[in-house]
Backbone bond lengths (Angstrom), bond angles and torsions (degrees), N, CA, C in turn:
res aa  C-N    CA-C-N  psi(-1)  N-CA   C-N-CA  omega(-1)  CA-C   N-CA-C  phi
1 X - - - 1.461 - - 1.533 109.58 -
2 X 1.531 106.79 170.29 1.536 98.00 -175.65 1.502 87.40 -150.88
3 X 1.650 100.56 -148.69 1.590 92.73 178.94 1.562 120.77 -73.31
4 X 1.775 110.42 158.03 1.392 106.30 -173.16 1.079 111.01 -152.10
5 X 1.482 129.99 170.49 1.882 110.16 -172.24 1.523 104.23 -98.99
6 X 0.937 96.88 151.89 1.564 115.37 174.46 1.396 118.36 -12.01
7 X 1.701 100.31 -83.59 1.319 104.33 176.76 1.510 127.15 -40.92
8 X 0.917 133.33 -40.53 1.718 156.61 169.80 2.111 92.24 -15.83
9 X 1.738 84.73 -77.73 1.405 106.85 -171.84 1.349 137.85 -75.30
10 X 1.915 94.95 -3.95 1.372 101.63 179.58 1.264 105.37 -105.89
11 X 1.770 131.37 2.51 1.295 146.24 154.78 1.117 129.62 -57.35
12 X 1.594 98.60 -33.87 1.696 105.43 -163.90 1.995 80.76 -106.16
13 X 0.957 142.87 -8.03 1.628 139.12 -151.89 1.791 83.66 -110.30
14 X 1.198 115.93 -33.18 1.997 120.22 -171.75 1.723 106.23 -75.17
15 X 1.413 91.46 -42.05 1.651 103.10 -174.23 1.363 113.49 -80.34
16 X 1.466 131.53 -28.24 1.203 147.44 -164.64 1.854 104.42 -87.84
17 X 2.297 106.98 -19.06 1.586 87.62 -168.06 1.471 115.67 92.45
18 X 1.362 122.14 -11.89 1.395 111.50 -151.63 1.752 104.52 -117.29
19 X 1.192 136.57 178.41 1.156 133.67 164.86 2.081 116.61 -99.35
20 X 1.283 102.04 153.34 1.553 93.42 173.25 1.431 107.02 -139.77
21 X 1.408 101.92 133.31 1.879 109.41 -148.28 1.277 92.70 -101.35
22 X 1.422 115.33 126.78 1.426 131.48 -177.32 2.157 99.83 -105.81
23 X 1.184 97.83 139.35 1.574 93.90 -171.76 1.694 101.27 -155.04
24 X 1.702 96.24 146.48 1.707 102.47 -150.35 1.436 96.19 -95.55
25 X 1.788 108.34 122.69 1.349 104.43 158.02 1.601 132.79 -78.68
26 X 1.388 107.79 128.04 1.975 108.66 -178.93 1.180 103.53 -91.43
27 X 1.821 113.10 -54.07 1.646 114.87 -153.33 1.588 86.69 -147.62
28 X 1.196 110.97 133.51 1.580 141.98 -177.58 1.377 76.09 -27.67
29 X 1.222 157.38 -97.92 1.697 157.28 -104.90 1.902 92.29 -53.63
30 X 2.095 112.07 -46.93 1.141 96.72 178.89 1.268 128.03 -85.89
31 X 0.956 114.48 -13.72 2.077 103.98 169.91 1.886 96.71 -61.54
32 X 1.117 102.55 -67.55 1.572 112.74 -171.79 1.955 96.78 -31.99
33 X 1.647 118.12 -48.77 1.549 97.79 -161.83 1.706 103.14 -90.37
34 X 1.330 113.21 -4.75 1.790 105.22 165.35 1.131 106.52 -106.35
35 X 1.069 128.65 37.70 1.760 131.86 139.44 1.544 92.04 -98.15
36 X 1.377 119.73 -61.24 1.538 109.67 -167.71 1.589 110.83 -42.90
37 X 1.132 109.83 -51.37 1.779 136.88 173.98 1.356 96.94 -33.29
38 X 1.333 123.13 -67.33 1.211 131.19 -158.43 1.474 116.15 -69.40
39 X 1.448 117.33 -37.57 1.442 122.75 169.71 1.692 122.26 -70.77
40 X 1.248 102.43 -29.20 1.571 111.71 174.00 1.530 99.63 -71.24
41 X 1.028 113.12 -18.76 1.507 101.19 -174.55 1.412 113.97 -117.36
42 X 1.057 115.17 -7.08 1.817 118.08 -169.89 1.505 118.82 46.36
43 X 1.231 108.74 41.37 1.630 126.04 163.58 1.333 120.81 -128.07
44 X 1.351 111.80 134.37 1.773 118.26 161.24 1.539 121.70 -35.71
45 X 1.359 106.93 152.02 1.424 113.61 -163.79 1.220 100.69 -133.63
46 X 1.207 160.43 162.60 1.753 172.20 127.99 1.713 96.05 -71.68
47 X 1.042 105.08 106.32 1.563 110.81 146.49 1.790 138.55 -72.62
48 X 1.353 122.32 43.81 1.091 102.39 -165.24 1.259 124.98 -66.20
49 X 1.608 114.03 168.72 1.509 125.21 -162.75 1.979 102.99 -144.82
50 X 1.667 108.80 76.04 1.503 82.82 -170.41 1.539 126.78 -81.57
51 X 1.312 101.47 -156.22 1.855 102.84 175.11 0.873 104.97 -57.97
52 X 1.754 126.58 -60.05 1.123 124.65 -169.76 1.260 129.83 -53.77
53 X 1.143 121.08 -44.25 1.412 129.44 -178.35 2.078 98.15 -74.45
54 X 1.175 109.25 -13.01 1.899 77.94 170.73 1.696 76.39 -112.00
55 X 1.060 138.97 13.77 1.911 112.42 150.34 1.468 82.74 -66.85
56 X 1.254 121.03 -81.99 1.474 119.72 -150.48 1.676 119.58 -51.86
57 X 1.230 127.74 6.47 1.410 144.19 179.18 1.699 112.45 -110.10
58 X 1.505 90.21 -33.49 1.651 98.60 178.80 1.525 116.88 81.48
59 X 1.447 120.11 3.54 1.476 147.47 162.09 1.398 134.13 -160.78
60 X 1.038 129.27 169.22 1.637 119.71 -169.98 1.602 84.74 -111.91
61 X 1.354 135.39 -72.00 1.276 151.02 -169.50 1.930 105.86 -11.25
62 X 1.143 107.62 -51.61 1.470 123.60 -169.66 1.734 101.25 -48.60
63 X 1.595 105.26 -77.12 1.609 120.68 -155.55 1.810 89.59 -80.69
64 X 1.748 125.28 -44.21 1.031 108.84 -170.09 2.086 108.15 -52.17
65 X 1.455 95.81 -46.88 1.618 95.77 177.44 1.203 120.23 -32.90
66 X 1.197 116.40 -57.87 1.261 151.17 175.92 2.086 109.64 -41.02
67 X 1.144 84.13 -61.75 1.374 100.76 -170.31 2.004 115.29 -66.50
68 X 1.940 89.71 -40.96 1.178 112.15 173.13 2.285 110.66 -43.57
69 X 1.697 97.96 -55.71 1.162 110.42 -164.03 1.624 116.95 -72.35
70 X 1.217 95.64 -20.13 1.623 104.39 177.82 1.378 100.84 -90.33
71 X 1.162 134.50 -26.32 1.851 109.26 170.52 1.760 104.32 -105.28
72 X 1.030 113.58 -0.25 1.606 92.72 143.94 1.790 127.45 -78.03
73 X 1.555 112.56 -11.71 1.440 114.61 175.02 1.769 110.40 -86.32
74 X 1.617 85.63 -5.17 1.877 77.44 178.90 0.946 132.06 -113.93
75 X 1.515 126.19 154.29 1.793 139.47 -140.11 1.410 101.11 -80.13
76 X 1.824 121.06 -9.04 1.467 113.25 -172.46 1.505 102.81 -136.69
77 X 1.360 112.81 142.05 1.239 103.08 -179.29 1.599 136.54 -61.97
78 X 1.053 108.23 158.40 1.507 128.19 -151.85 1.249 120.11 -143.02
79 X 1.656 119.01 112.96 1.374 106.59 173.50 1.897 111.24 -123.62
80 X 1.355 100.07 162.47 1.471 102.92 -158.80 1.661 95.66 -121.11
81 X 1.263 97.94 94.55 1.430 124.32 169.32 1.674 126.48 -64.81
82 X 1.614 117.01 117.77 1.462 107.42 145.38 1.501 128.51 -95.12
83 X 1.302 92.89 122.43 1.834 100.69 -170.89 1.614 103.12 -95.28
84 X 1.718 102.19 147.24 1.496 130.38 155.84 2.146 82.12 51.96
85 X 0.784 128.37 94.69 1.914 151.51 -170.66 1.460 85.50 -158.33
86 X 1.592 86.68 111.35 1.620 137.76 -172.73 1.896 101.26 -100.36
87 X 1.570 95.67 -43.89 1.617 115.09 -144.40 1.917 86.23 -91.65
88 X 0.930 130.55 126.16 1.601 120.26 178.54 2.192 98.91 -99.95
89 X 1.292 100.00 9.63 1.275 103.31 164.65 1.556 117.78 -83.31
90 X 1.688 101.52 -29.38 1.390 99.83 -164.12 1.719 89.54 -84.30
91 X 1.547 127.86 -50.94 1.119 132.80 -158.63 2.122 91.03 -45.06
92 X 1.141 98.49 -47.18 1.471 95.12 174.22 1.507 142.82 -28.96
93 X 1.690 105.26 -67.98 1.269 133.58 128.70 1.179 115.32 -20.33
94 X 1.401 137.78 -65.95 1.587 138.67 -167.95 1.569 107.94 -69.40
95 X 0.766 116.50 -43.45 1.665 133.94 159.54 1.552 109.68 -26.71
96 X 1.841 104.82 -84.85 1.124 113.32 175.20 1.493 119.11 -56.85
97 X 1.583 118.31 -24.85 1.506 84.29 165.16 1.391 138.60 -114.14
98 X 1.828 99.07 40.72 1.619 110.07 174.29 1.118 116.52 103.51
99 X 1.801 125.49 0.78 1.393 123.21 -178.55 2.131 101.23 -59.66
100 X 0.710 80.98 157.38 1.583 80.19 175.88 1.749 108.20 -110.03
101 X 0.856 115.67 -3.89 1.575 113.95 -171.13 1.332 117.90 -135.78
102 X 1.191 154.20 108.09 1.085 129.97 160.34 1.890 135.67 -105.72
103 X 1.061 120.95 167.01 1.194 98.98 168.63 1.392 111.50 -134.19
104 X 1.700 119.78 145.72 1.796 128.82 -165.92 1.251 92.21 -117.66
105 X 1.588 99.39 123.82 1.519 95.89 166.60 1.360 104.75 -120.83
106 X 0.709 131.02 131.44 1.637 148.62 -140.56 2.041 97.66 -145.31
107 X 0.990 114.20 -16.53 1.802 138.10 -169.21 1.810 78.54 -38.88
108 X 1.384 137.73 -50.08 1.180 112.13 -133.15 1.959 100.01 -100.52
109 X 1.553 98.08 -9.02 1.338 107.32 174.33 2.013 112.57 -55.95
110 X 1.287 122.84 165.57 1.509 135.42 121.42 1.016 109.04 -22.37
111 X 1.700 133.75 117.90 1.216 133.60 -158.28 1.646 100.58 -91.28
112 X 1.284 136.61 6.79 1.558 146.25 166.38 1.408 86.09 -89.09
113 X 1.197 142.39 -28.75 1.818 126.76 -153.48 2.091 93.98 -114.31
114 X 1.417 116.83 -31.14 1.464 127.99 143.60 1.184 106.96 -21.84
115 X 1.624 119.24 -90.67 1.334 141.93 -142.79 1.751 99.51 -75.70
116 X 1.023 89.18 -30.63 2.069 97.29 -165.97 1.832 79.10 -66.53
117 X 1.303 112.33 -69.78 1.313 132.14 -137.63 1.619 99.23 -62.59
118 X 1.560 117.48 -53.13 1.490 120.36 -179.25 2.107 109.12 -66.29
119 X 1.228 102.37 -17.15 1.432 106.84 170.21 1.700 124.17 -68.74
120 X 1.160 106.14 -40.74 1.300 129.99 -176.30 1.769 93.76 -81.69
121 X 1.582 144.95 -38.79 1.309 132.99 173.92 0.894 104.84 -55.65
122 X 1.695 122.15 -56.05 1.626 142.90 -166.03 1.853 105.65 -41.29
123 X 1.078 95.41 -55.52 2.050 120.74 175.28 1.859 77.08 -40.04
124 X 1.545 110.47 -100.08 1.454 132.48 -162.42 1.347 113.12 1.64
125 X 1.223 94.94 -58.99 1.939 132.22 -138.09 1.669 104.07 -97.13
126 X 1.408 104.73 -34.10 1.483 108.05 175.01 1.530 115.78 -52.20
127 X 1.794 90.46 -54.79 1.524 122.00 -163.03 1.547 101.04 -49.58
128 X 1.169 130.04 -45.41 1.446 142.88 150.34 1.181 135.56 -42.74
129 X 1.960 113.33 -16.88 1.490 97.55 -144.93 1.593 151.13 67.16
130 X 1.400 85.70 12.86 1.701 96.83 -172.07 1.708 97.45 -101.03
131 X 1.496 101.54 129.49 1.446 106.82 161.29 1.535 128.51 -49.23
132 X 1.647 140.78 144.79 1.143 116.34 139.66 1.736 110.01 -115.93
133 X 1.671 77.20 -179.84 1.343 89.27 -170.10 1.730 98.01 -127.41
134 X 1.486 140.46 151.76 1.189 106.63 150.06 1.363 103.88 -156.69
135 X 1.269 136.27 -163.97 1.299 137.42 -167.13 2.088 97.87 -146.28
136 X 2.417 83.64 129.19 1.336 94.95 169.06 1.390 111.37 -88.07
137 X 1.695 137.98 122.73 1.223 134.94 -172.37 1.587 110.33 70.40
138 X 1.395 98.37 -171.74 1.279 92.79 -155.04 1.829 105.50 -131.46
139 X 1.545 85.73 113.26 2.103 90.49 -170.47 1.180 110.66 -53.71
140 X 1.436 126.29 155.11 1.236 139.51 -166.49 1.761 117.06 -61.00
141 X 1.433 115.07 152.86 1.366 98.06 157.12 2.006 95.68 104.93
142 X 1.244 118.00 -42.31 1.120 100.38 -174.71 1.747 140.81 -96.69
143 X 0.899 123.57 110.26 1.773 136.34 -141.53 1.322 112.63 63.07
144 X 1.456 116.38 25.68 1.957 119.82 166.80 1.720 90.59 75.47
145 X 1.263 124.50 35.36 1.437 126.98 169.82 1.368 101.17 -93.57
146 X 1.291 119.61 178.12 1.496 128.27 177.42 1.376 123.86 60.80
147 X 1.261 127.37 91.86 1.803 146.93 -140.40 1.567 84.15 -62.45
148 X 1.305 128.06 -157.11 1.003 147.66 160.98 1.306 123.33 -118.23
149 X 1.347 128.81 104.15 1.682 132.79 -163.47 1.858 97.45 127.06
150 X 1.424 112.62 -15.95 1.683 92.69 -147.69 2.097 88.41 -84.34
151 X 1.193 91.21 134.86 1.776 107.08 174.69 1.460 96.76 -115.62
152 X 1.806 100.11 161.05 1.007 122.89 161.97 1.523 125.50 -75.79
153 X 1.456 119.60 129.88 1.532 102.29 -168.73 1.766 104.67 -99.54
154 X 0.893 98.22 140.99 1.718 125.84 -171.90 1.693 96.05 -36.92
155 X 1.530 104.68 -61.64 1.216 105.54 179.96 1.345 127.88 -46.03
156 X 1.378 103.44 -53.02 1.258 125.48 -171.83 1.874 117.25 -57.48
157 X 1.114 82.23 -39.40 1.179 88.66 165.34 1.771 147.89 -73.23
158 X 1.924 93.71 -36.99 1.524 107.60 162.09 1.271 118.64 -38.76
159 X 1.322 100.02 -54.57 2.156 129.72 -169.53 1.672 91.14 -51.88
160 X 1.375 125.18 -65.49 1.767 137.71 -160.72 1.381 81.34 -59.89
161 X 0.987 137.74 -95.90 1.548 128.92 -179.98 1.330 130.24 -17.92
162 X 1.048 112.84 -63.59 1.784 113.50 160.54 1.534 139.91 -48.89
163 X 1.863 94.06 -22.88 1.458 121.89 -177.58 1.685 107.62 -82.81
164 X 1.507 120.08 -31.76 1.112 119.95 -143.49 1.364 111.63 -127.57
165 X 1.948 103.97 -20.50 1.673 101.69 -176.87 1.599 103.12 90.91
166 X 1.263 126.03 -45.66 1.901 117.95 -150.09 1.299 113.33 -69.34
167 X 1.453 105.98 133.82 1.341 121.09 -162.64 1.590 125.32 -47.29
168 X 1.388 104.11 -47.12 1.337 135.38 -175.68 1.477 119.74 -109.04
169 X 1.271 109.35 119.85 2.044 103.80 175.59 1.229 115.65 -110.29
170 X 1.507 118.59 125.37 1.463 115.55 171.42 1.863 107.44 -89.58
171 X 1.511 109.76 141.68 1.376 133.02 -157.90 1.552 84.60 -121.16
172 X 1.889 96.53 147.56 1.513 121.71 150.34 1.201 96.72 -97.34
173 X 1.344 103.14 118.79 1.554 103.12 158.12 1.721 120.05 -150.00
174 X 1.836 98.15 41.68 1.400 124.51 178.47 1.340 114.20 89.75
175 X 1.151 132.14 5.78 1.482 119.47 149.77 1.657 127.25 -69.20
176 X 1.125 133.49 -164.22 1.589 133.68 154.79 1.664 99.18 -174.35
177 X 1.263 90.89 175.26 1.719 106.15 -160.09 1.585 84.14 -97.93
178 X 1.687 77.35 156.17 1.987 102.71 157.77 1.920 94.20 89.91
179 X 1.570 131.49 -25.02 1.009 132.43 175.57 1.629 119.56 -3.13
180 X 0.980 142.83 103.93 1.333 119.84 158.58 1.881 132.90 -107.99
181 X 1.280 91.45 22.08 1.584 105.23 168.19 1.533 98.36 -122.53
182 X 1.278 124.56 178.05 1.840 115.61 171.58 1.486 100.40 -137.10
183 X 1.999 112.57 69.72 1.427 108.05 163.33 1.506 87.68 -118.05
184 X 1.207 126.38 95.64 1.369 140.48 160.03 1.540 104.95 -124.44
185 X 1.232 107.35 112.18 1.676 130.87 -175.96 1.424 107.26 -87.47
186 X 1.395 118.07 86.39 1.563 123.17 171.39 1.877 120.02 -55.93
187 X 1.156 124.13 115.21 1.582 133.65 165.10 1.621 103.99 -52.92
188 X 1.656 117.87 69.19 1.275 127.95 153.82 1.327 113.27 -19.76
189 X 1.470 120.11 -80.72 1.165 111.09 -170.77 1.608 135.60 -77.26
190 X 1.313 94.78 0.89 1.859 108.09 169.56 1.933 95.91 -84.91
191 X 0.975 111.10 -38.80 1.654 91.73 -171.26 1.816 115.81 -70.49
192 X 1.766 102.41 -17.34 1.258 94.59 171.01 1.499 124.36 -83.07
193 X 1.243 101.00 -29.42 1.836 124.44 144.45 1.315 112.56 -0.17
194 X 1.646 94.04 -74.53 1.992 124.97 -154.29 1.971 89.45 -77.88
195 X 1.393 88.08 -48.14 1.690 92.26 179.34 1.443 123.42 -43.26
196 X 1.227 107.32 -48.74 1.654 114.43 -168.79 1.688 96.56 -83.89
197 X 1.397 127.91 -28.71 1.131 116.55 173.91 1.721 138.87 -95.04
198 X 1.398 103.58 0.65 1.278 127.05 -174.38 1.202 100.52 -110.77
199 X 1.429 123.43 124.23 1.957 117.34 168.40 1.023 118.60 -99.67
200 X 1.169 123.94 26.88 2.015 136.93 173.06 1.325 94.23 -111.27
201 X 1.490 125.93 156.83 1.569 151.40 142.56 1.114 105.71 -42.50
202 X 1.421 114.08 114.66 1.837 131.81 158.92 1.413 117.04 -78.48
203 X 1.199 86.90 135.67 1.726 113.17 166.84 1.289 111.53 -100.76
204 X 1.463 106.05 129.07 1.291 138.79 144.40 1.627 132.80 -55.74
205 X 1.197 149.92 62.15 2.007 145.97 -136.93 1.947 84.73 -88.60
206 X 0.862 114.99 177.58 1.887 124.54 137.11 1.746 85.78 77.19
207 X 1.097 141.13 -2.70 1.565 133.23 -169.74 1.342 125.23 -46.39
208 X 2.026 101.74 -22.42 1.695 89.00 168.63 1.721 135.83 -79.11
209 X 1.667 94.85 -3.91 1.425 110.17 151.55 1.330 137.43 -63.85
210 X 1.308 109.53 9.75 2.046 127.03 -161.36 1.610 107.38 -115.10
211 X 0.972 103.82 102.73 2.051 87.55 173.43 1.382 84.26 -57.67
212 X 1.685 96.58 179.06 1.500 152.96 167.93 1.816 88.37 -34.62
213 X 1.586 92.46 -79.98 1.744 93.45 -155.90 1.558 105.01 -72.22
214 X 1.434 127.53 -8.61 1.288 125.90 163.69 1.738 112.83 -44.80
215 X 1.786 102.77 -65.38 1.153 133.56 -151.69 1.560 80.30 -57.22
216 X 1.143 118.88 -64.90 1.536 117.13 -155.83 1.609 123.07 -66.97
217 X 0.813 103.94 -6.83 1.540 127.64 175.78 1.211 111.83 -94.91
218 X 0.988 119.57 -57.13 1.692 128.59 153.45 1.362 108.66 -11.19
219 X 1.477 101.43 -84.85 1.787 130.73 173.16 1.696 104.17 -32.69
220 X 1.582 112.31 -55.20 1.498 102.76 -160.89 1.832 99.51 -75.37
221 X 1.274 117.96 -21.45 1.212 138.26 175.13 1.530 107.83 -34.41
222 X 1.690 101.91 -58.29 1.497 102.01 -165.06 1.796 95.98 143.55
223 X 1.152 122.43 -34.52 1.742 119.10 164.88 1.827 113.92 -34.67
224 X 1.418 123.23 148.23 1.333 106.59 -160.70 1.992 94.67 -141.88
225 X 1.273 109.91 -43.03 1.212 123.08 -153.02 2.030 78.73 -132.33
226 X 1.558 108.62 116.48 1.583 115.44 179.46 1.586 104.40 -136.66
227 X 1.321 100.32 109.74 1.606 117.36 175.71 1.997 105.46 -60.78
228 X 1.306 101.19 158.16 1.144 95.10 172.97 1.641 104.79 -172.21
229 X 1.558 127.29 72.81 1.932 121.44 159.65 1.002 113.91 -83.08
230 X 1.293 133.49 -56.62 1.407 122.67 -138.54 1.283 107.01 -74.52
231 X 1.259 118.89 -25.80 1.953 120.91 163.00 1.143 117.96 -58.39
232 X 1.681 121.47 -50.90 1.342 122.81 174.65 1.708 105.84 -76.35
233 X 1.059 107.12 -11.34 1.728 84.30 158.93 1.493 133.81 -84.52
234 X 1.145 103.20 -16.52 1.599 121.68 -179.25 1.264 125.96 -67.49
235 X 2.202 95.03 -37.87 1.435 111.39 -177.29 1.668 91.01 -80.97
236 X 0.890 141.07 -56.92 1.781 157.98 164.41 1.721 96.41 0.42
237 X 1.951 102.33 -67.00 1.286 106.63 -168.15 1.784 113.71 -74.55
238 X 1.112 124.37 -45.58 1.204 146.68 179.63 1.797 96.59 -40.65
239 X 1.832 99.59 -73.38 1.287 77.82 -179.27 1.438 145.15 -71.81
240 X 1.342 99.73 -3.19 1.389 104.18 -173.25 1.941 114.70 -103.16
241 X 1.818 91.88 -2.27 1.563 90.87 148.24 1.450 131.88 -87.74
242 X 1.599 111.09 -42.15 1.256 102.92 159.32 1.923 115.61 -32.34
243 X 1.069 113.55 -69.48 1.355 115.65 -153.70 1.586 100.49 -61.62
244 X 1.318 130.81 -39.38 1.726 103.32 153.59 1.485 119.13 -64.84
245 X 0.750 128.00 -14.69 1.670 128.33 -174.08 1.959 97.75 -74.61
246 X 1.444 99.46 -38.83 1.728 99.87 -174.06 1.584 98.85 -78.53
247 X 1.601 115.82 -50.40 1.239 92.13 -159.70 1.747 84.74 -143.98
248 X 1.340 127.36 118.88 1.498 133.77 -153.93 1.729 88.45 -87.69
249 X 1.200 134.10 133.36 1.243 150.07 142.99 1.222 131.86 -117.74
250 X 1.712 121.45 164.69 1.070 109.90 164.56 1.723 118.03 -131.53
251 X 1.335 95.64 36.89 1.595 112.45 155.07 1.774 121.90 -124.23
252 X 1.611 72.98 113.70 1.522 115.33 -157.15 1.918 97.46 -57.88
253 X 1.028 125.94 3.68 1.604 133.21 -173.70 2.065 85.59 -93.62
254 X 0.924 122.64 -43.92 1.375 120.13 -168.75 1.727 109.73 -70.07
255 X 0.942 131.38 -56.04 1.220 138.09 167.68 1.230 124.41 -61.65
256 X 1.570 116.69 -52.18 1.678 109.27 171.09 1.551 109.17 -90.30
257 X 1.735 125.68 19.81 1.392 99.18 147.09 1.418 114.69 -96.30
258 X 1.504 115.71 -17.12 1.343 111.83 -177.37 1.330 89.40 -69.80
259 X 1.399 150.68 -47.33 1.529 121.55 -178.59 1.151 121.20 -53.59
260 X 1.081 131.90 -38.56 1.376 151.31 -168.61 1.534 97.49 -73.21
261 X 1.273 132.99 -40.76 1.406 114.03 -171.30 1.877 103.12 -84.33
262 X 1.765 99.90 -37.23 1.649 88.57 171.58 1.737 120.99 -62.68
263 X 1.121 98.15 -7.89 1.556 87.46 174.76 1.331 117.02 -100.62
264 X 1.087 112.15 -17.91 1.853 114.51 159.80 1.581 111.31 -63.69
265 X 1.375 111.19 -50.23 1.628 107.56 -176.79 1.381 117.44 -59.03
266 X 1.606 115.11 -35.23 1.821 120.85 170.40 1.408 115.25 -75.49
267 X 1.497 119.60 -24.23 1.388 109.92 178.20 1.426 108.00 -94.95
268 X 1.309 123.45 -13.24 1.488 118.70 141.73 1.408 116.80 -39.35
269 X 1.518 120.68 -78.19 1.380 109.41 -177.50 1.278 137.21 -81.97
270 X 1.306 103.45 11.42 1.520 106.92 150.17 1.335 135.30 -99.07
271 X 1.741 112.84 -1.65 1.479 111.79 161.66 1.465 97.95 -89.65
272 X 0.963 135.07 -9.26 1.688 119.25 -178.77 1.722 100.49 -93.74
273 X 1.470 116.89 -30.64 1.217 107.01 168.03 2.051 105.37 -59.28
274 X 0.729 86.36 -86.14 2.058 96.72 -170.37 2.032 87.53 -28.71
275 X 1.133 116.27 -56.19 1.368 99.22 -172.92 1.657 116.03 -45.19
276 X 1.483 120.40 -21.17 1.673 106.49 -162.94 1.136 127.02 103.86
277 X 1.639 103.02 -10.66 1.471 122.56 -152.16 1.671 109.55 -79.10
């Protein structure tokens, strides 16, 4: 297998029961260790690539290239995600250069100017073959928006789906992004809720807030497609301080492969976790 669009893998990952771990690329070390991830395990991987990180690059073209060429070299399929795309210029761009997936978040619009707006990507993105992905409301955690208690309602959600076409729905269902401890208490029985009433693959946002037995419960729940950086960034930094702390250099191949290999070994066991395995 090589690269593939979204939907493809979140069909066979919905039908199978299983989870499929989507994980954010910053700096080549992580595309490179969830391809490694992915072959040790003989499961699909999500490459995401968000806004932020090509604000913080100052282009998408560079790392997506980048990102593009390393899961076409790999033995398991691979898709190359734009995450949380605000800008429907960039989703454009991502398009033209082969991302297969994207995601519109539109969360912060008038939910009539939302629904209009993620409908009109859906049109774009089809025409291409490009997956979407998008989110009803807006998951917790980001600019201190999103109260505490507020869920996605089942209903509400069927309708956004029906309104808009997009492949994939991201759900509140008590996580939030940026987490850096993982006591985020998932609403089990609202996601099976959203499940039985939504006929697209749910997303999970905020996952490094989830233990282990959260995550997996989640998954048996009805969760399909489960984001997960801010954990693998932690393990990223950690290990690659230790390894100046053991032995101080200033060739930068020593330190960011030891990150790079701890983040292959955790995104190993977290696609075999989300798998069931």
């Amino acid at each position: 297998m090589t690269l593939v669009n979204l939907s493809t893998v979140l069909a066979e990952a919905r039908h199978a029961r299983r989870g499929l771990a989507a994980f954010n690329v910053i700096q080549l070390e992580h595309a490179e260790a969830y391809a490694a991830a992915a072959e040790r395990t003989n499961l699909p991987v999500v490459m995401q690539i968000s806004q932020n990180c090509v604000r913080y690059h100052g282009a998408l073209r560079p790392l997506a290239q980048a990102s593009l060429a390393i899961a076409e070299s790999c033995a398991q399929p691979v898709v190359v995600h734009l995450d949380h795309a605000e800008d429907v210029d960039l989703i454009e761009e991502a398009v033209r250069l082969g991302l297969t997936s994207v995601m519109y978040d539109g969360s912060k619009l008038p939910d009539d100017a939302n629904r209009a707006e993620t409908n009109r990507v859906v049109q774009l993105c089809r025409a291409a073959g490009v997956s979407v992905e998008a989110e009803l409301g807006e998951v917790g955690g980001k600019d201190g928006v999103h109260a505490p208690g507020v869920r996605t309602d089942p209903g509400d959600a069927a309708q956004f789906v029906a309104e808009t076409g997009v492949d994939a729905l991201a759900v509140a269902v008590g996580s939030s992004h940026a987490m850096v401890e993982r006591t985020a208490r998932l609403d089990t029985d609202l996601i099976g809720q959203i499940r039985d009433a939504v006929p697209v693959p749910l997303v999970l946002h905020g996952s490094s807030g989830v233990d282990d037995a959260g995550l997996a419960e989640a998954v048996r729940a009805g969760m399909t497609k489960v984001n997960i950086a801010t954990h693998l960034n932690n393990v990223f930094t950690q290990a690659l301080v230790a390894r100046l702390e053991q032995a101080p250099t200033v060739d930068t191949r020593r330190y960011l492969g030891a990150a790079r290999s701890a983040v292959t070994d955790e995104a190993v066991r977290l696609m075999e976790l989300l798998a069931l395995r």
